[in-house]
C-alpha positions in Angstrom: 0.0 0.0 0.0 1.4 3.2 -0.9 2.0 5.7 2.2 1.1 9.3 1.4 3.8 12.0 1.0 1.6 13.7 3.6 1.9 11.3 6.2 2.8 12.0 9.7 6.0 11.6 11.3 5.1 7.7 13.6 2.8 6.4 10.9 2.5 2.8 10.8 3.7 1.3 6.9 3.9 -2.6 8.1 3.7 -5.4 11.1 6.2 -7.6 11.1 6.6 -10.6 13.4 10.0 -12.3 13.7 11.0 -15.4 16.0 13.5 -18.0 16.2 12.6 -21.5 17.7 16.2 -21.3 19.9 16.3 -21.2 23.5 18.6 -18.3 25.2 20.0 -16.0 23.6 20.5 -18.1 20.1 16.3 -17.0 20.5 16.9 -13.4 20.7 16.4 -11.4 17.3 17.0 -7.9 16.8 16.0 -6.4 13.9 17.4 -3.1 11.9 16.2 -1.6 8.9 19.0 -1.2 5.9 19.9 1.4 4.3 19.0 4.8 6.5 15.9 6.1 5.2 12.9 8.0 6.6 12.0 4.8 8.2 12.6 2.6 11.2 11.5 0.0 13.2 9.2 0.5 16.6 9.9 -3.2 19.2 5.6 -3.2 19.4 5.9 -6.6 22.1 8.4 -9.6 21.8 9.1 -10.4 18.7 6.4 -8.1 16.7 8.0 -4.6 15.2 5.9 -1.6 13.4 7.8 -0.2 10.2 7.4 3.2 10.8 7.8 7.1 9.5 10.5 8.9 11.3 10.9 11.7 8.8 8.7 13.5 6.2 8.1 12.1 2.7 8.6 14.2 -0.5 6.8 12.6 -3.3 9.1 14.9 -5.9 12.4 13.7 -4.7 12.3 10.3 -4.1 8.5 8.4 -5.0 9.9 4.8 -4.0 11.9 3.2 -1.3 13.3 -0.1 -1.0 13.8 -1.1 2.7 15.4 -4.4 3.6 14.3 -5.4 7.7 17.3 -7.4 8.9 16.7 -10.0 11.7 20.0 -11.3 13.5 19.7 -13.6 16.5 22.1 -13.8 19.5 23.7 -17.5 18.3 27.5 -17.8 17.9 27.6 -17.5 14.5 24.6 -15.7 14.3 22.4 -16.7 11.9 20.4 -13.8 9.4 17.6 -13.3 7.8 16.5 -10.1 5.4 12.9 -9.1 4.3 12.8 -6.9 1.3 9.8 -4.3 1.6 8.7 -2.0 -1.3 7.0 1.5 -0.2 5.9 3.5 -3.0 5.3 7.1 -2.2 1.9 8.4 -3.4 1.4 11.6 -4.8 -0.5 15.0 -2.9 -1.0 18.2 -5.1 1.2 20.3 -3.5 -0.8 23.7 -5.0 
């Protein structure tokens, strides 16, 4: 779904929900979105994160973004797993 380049600052693009079936800390994830955009990742409850907004959109400059969420757990070597995630910018007349 596209997100509107009017959208506020903390609005919610996607739910994700990560987990690992380890015990310990080779069952920890932590997740971090790749490369720096204008949107970031909100821990919602254990293991459940909310893409979010962290900086205005401007439909003009840039009208898609391709986020990748990377998950990493806590094993020894840790073991990774990426989520590609399109967000197409949608247009507001700016007159």
């Amino acid at each position: 779904v596209p997100v509107s380049e009017d959208a506020s600052v903390g609005t919610v693009v996607a739910l994700l929900s990560v987990w690992d079936r380890d015990s310990g800390s080779n069952g920890r994830v932590r997740c971090s979105v790749w490369p720096a955009s204008p949107f970031g990742l909100v821990s919602t409850f254990a293991g459940s994160y909310s893409l979010v907004l962290r900086e205005a959109l401007d439909r003009e400059r840039v009208s898609e973004y391709e986020v990748e969420v990377r998950a990493e757990d806590g094993g020894s070597p840790s073991l990774r797993g990426v989520l590609g995630v399109r967000v197409p910018v949608s247009d507001v007349n700016d007159n």
